[in-house]
PDB file of the backbone (N, CA, C, O) and the ligand in Angstrom, with CONECT records:
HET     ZN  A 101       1
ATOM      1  N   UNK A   1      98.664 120.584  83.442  1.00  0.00           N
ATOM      2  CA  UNK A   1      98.942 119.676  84.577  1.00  0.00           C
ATOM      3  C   UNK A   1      99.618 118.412  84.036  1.00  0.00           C
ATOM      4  O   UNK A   1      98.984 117.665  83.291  1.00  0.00           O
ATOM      5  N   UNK A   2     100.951 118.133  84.402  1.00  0.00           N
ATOM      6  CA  UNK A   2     101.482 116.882  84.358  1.00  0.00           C
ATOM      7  C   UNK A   2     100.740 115.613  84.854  1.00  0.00           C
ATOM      8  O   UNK A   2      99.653 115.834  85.388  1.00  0.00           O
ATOM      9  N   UNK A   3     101.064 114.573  84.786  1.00  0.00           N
ATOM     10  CA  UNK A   3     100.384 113.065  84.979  1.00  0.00           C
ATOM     11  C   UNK A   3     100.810 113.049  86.542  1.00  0.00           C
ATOM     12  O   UNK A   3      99.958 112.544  87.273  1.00  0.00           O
ATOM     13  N   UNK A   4     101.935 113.498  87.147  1.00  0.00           N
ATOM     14  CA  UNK A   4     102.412 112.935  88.644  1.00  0.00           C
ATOM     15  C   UNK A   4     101.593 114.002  89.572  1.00  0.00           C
ATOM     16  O   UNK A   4     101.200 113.931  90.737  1.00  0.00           O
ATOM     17  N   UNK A   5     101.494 115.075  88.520  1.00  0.00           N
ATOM     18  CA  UNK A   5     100.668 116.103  89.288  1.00  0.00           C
ATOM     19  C   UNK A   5      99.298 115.650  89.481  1.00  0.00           C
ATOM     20  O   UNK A   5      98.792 115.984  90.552  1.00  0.00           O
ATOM     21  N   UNK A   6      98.524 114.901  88.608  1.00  0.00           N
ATOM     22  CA  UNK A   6      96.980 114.533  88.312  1.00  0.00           C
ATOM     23  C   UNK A   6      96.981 113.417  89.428  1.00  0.00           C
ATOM     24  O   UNK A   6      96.131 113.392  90.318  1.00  0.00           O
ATOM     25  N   UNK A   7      97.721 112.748  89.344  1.00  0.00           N
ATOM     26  CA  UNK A   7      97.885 111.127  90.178  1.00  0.00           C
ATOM     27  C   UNK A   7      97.886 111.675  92.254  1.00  0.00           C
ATOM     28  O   UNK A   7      97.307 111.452  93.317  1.00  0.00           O
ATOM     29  N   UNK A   8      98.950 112.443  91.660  1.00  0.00           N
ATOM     30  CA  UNK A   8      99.122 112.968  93.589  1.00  0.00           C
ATOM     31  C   UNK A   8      96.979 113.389  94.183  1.00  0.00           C
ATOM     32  O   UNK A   8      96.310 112.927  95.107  1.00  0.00           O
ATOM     33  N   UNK A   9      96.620 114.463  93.031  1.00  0.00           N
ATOM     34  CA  UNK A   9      95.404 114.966  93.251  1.00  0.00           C
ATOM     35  C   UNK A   9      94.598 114.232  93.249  1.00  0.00           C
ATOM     36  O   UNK A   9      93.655 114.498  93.995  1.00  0.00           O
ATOM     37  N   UNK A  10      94.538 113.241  92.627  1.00  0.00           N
ATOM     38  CA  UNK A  10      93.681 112.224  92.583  1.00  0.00           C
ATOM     39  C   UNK A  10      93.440 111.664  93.674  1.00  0.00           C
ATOM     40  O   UNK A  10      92.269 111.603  94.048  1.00  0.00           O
ATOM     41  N   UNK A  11      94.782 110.956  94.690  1.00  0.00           N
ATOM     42  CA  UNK A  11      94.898 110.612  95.998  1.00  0.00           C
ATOM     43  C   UNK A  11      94.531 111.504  97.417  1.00  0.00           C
ATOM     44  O   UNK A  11      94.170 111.255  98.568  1.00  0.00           O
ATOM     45  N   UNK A  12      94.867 112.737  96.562  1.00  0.00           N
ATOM     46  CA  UNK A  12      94.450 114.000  98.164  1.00  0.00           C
ATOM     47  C   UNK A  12      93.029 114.240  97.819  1.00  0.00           C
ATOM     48  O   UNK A  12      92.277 114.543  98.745  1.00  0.00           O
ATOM     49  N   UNK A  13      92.604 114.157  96.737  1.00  0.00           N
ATOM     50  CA  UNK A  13      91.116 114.360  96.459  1.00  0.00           C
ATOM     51  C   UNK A  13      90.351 112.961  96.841  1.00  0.00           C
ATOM     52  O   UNK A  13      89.130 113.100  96.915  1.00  0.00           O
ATOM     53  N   UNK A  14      90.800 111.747  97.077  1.00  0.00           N
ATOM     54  CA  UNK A  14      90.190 110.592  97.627  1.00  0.00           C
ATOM     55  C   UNK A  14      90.079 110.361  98.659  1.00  0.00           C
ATOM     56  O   UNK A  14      89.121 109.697  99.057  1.00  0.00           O
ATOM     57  N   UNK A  15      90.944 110.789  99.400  1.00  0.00           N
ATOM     58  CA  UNK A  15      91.885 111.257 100.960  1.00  0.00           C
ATOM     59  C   UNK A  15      90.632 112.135 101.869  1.00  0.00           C
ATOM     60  O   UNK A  15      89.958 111.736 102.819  1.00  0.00           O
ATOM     61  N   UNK A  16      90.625 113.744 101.024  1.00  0.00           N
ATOM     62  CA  UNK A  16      90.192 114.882 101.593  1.00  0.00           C
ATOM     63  C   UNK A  16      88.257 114.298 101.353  1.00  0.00           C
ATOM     64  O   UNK A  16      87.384 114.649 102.146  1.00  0.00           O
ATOM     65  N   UNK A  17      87.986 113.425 100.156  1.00  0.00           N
ATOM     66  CA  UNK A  17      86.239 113.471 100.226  1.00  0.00           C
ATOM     67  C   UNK A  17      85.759 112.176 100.958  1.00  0.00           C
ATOM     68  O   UNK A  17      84.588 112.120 101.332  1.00  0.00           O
ATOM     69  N   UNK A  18      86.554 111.203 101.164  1.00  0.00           N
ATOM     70  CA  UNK A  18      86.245 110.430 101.980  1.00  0.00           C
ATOM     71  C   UNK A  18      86.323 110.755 103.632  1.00  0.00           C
ATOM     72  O   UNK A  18      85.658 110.072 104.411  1.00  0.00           O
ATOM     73  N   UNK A  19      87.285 111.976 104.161  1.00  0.00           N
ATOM     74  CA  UNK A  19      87.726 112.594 105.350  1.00  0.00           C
ATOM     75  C   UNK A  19      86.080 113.149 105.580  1.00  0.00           C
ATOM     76  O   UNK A  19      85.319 112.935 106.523  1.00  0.00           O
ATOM     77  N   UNK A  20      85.868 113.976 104.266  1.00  0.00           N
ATOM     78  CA  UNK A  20      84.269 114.927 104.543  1.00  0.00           C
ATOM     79  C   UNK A  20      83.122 114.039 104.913  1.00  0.00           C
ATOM     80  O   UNK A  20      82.388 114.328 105.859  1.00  0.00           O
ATOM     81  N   UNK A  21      82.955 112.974 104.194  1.00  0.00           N
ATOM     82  CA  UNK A  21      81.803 111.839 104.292  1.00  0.00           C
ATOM     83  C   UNK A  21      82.018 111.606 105.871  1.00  0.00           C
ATOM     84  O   UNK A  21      81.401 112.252 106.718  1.00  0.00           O
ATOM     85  N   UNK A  22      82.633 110.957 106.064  1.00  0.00           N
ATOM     86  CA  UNK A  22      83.265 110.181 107.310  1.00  0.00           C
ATOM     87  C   UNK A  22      82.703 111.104 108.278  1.00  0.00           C
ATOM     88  O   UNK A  22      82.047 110.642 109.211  1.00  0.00           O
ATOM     89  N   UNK A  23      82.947 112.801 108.124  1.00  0.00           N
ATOM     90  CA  UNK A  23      82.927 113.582 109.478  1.00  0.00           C
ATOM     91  C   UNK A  23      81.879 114.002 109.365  1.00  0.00           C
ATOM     92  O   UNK A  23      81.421 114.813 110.170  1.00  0.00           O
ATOM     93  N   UNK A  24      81.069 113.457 108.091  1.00  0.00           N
ATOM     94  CA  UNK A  24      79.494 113.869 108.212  1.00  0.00           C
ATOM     95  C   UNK A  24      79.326 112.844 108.703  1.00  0.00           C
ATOM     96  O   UNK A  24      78.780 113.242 109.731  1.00  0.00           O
ATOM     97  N   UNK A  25      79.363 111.578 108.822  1.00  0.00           N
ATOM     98  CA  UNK A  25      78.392 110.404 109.908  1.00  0.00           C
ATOM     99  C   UNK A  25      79.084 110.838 111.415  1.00  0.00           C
ATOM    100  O   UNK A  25      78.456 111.298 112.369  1.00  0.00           O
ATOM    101  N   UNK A  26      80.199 110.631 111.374  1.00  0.00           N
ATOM    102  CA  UNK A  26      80.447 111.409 112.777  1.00  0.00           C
ATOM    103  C   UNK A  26      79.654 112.237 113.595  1.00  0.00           C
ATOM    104  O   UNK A  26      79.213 112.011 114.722  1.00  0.00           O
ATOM    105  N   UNK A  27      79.473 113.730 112.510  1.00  0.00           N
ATOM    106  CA  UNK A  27      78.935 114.286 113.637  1.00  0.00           C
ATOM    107  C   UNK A  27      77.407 113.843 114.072  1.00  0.00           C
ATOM    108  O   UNK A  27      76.831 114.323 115.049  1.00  0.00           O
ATOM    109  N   UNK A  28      76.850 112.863 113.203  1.00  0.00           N
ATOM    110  CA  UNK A  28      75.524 112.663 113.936  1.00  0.00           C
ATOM    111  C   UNK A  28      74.652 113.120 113.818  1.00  0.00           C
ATOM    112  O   UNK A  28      73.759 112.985 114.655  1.00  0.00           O
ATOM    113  N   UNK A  29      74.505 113.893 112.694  1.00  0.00           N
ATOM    114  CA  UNK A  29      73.569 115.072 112.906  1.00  0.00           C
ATOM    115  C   UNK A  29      72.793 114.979 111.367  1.00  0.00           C
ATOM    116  O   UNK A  29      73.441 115.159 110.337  1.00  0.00           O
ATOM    117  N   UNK A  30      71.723 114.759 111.356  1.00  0.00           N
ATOM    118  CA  UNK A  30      70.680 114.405 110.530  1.00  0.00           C
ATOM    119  C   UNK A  30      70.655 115.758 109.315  1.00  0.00           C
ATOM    120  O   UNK A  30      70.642 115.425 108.130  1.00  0.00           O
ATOM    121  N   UNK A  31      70.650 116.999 109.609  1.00  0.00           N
ATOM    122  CA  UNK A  31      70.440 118.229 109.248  1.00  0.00           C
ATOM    123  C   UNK A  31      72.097 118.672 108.223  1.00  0.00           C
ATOM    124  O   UNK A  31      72.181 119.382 107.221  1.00  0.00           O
ATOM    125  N   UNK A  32      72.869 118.155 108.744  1.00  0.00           N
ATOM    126  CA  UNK A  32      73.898 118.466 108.097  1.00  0.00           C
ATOM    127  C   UNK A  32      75.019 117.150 107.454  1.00  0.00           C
ATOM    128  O   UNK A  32      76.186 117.328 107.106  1.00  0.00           O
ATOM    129  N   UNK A  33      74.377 116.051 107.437  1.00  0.00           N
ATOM    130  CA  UNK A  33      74.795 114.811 107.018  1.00  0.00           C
ATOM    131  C   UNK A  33      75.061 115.279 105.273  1.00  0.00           C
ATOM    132  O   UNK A  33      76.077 115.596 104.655  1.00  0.00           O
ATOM    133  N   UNK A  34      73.484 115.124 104.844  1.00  0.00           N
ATOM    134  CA  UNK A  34      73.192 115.604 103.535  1.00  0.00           C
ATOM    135  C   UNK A  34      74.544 116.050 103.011  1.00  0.00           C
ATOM    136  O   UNK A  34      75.465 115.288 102.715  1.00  0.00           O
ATOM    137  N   UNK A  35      74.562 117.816 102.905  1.00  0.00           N
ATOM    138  CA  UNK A  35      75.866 118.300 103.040  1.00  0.00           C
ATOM    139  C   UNK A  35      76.991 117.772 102.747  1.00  0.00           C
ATOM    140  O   UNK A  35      77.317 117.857 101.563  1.00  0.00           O
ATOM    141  N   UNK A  36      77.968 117.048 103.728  1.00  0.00           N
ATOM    142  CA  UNK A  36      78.621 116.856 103.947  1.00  0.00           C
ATOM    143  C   UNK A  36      78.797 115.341 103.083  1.00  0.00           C
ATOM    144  O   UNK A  36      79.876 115.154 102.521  1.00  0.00           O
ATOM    145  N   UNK A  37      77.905 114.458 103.007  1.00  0.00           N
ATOM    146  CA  UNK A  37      78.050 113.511 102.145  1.00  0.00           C
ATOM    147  C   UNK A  37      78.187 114.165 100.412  1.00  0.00           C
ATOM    148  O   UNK A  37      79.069 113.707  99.685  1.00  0.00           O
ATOM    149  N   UNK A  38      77.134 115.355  99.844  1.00  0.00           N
ATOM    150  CA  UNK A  38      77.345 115.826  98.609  1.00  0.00           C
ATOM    151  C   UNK A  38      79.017 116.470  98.737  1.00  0.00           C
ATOM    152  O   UNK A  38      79.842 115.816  98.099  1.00  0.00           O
ATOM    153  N   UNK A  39      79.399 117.336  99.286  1.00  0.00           N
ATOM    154  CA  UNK A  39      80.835 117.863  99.388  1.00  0.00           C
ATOM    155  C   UNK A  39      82.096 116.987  99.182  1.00  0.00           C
ATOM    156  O   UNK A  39      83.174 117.122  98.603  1.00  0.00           O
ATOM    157  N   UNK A  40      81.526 116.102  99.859  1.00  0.00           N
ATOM    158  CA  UNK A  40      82.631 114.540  99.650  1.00  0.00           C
ATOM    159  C   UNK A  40      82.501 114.200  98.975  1.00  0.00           C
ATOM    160  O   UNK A  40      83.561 113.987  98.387  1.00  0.00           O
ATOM    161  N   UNK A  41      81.126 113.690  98.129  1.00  0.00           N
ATOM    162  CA  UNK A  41      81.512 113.097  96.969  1.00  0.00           C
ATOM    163  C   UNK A  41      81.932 113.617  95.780  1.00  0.00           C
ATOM    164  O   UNK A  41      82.605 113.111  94.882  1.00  0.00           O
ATOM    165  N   UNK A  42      81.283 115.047  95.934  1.00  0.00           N
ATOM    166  CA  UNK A  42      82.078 115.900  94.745  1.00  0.00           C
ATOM    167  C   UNK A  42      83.667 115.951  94.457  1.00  0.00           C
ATOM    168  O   UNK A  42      84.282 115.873  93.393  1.00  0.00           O
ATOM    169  N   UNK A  43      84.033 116.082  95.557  1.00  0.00           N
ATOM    170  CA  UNK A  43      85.459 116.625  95.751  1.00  0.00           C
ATOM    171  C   UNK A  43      86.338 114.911  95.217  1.00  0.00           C
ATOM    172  O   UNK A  43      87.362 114.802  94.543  1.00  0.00           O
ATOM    173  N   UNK A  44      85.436 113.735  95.844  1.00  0.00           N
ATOM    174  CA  UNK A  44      86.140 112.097  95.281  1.00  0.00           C
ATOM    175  C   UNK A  44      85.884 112.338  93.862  1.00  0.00           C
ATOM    176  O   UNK A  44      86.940 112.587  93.281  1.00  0.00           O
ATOM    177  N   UNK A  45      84.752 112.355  93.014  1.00  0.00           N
ATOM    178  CA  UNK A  45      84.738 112.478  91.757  1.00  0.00           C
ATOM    179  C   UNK A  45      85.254 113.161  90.809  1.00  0.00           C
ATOM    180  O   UNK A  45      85.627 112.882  89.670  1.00  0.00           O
ATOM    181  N   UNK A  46      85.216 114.567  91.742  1.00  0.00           N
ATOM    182  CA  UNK A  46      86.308 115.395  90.645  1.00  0.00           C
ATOM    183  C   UNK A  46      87.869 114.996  90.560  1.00  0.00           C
ATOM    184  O   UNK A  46      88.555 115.298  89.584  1.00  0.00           O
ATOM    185  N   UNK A  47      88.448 114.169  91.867  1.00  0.00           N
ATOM    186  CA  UNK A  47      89.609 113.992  91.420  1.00  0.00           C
ATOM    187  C   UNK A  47      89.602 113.015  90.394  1.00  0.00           C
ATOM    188  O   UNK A  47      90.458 113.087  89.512  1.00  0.00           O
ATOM    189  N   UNK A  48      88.668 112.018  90.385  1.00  0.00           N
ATOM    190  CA  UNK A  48      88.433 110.697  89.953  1.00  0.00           C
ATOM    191  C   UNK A  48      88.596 111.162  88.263  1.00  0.00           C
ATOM    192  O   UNK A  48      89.369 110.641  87.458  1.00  0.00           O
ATOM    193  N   UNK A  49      87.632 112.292  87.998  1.00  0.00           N
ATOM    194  CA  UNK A  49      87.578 112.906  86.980  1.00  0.00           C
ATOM    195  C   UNK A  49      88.576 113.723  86.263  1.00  0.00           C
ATOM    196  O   UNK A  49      88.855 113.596  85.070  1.00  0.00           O
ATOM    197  N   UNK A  50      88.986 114.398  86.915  1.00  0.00           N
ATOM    198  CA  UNK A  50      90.268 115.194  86.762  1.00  0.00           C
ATOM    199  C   UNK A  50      91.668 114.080  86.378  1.00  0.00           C
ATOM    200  O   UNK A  50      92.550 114.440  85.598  1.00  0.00           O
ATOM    201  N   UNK A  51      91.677 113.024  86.906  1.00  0.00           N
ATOM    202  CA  UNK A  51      92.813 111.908  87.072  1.00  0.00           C
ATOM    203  C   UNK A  51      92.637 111.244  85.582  1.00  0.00           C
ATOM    204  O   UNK A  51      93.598 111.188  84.815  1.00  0.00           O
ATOM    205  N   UNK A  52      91.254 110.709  85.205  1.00  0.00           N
ATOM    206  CA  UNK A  52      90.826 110.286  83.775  1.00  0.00           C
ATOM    207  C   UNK A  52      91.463 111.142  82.119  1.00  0.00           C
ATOM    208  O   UNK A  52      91.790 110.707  81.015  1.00  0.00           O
ATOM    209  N   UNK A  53      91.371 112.795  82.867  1.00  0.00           N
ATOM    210  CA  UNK A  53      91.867 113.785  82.168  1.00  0.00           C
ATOM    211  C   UNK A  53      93.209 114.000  81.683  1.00  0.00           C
ATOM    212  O   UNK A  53      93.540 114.174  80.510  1.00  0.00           O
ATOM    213  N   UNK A  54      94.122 113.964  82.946  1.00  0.00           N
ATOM    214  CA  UNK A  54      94.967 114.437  82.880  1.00  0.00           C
ATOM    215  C   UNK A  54      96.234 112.858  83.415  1.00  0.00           C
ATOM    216  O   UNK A  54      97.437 113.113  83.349  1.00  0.00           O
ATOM    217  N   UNK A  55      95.961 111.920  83.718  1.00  0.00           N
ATOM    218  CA  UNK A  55      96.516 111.171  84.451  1.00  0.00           C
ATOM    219  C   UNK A  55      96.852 110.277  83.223  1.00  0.00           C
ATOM    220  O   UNK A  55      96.356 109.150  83.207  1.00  0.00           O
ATOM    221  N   UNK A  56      97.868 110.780  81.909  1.00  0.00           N
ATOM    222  CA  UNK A  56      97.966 109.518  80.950  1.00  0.00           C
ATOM    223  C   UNK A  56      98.959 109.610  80.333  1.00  0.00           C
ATOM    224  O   UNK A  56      99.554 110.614  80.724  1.00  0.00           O
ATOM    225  N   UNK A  57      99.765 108.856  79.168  1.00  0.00           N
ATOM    226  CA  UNK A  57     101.303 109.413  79.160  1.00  0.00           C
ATOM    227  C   UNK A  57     101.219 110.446  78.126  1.00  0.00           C
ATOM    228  O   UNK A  57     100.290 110.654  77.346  1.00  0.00           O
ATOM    229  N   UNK A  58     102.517 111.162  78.262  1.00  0.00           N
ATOM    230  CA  UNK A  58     102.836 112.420  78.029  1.00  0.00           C
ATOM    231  C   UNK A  58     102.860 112.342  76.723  1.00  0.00           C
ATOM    232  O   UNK A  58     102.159 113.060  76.009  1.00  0.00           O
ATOM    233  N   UNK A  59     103.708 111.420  76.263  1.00  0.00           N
ATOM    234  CA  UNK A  59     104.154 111.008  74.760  1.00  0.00           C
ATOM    235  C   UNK A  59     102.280 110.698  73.707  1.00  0.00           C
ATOM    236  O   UNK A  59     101.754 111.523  72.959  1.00  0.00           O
ATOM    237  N   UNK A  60     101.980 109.918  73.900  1.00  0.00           N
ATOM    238  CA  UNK A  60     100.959 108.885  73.117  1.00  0.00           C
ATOM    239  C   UNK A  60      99.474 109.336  73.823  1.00  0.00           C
ATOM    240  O   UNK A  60      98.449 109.320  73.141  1.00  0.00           O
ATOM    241  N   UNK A  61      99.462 109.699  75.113  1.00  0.00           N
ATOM    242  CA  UNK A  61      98.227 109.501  75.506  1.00  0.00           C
ATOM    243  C   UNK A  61      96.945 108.895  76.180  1.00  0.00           C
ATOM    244  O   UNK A  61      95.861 109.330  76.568  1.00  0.00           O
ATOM    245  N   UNK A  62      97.668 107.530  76.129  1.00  0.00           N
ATOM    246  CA  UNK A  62      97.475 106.399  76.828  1.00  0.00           C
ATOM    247  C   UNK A  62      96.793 106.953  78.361  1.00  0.00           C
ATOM    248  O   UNK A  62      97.278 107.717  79.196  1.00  0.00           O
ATOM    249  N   UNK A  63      95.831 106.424  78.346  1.00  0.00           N
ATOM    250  CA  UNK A  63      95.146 106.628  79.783  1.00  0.00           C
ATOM    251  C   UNK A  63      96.230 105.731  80.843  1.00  0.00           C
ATOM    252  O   UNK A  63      96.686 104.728  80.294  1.00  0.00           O
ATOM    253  N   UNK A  64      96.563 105.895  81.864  1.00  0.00           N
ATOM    254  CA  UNK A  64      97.832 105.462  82.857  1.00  0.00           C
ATOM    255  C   UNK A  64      96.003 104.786  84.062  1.00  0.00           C
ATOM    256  O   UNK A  64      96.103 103.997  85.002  1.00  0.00           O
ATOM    257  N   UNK A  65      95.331 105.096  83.825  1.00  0.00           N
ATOM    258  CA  UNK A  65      94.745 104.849  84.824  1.00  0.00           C
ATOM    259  C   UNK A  65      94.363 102.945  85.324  1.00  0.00           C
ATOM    260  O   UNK A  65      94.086 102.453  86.418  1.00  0.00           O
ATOM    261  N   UNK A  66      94.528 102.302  83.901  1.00  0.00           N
ATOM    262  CA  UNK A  66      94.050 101.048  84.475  1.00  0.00           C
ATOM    263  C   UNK A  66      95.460 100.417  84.532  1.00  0.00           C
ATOM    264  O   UNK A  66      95.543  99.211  84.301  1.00  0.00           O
ATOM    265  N   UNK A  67      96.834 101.287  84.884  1.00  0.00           N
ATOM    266  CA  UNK A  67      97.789 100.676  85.301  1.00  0.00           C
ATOM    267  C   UNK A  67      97.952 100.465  87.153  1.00  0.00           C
ATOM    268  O   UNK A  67      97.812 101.239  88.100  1.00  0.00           O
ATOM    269  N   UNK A  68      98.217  99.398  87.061  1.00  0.00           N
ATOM    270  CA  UNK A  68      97.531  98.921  88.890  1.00  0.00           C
ATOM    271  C   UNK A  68      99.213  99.748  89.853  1.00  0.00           C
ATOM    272  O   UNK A  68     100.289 100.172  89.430  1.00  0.00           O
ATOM    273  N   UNK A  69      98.905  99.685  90.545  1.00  0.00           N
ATOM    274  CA  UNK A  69     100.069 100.162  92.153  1.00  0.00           C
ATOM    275  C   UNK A  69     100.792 101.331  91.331  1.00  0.00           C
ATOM    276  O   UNK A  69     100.082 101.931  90.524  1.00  0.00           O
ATOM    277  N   UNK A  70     102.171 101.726  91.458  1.00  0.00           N
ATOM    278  CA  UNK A  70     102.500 102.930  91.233  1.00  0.00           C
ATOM    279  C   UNK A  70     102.912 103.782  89.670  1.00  0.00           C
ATOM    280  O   UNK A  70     102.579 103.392  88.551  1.00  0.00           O
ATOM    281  N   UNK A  71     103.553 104.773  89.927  1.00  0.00           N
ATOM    282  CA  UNK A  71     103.035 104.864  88.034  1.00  0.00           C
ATOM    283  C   UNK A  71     104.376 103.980  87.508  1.00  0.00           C
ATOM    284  O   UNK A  71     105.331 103.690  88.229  1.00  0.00           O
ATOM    285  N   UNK A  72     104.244 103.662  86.254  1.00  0.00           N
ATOM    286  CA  UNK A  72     105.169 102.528  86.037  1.00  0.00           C
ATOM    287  C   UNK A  72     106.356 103.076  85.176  1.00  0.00           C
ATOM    288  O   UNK A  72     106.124 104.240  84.850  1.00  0.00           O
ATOM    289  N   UNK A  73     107.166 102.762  84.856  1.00  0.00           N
ATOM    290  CA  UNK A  73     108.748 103.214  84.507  1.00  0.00           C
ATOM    291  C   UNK A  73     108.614 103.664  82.629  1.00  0.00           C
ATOM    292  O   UNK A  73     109.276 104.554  82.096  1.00  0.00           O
ATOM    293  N   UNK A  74     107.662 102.834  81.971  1.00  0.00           N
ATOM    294  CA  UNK A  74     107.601 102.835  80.533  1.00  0.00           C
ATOM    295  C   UNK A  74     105.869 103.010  80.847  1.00  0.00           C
ATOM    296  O   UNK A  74     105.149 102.655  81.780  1.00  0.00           O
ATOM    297  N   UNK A  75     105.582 103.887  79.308  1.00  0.00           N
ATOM    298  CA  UNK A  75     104.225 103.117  79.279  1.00  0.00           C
ATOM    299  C   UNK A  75     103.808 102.201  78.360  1.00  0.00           C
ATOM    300  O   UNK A  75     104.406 101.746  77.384  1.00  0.00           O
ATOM    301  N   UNK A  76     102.784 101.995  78.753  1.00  0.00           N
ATOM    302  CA  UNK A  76     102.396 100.283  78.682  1.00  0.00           C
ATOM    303  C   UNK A  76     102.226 100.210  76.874  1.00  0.00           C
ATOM    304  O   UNK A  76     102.527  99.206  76.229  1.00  0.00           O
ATOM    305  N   UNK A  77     101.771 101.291  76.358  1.00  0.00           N
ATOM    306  CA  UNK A  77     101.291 101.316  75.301  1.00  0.00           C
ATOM    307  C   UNK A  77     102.630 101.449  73.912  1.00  0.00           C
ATOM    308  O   UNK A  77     102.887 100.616  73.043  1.00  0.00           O
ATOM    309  N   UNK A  78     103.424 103.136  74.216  1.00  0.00           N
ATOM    310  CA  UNK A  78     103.989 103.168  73.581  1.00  0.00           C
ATOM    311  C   UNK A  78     105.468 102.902  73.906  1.00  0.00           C
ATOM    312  O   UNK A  78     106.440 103.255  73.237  1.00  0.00           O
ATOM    313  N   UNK A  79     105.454 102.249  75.001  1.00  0.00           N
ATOM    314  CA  UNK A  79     107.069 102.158  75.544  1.00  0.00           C
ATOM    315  C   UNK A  79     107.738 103.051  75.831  1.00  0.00           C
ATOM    316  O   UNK A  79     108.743 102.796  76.495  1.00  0.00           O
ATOM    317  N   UNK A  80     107.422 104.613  75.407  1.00  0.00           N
ATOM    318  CA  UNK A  80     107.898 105.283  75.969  1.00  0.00           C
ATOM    319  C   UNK A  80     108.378 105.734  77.824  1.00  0.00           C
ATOM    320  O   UNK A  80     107.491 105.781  78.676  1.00  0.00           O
ATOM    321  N   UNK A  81     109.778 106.004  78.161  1.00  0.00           N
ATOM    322  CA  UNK A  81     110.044 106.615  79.313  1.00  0.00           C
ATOM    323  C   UNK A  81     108.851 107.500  80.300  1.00  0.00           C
ATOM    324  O   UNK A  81     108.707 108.700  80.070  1.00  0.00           O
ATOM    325  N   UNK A  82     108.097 106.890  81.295  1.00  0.00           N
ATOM    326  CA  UNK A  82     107.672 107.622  81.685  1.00  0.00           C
ATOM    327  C   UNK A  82     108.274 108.908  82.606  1.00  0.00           C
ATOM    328  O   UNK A  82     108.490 108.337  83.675  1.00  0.00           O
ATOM    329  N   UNK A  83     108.731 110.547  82.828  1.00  0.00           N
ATOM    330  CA  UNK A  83     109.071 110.789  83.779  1.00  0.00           C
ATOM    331  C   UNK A  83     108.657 112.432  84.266  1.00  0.00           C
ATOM    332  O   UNK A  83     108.999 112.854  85.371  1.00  0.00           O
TER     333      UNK A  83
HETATM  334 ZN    ZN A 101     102.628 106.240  75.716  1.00  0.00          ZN2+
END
């Protein structure tokens, strides 16, 4: 898995387990809250996790993750082209 690939998953996996949480308080329902809060958070952490993994530059290695807003043009570490 590439870094733009890890980064996108990271976002649909933050996207899709916060969607699950959410539609477990929604539905209201005491019996299947549980559930639906573990499913969500799995699915946020594993991207979270998966992103730590795979989300860093190609060249050096450099974790990309405590770079803030989008992925950035060089990385920070070895200057290398990110692309
Ligand atoms: Zn680098």
């Amino acid at each position: 898995m590439n870094f733009r690939k890890s980064r996108k998953l990271m976002w649909i996996g933050f996207a899709v387990g916060i969607i699950i949480m959410l539609s477990g308080i929604a539905l209201e329902n005491e019996k299947v809250i549980g559930g639906f809060m573990a499913v969500g958070a799995i699915i946020f952490f594993a991207a979270l996790i998966q992103a730590y993994i795979f989300y860093n530059c190609p060249h050096c290695g450099e974790s990309l993750m405590n770079v803030r807003g989008s992925i950035p043009e060089h990385c920070p570490k070895c200057g290398e082209k990110l692309e």
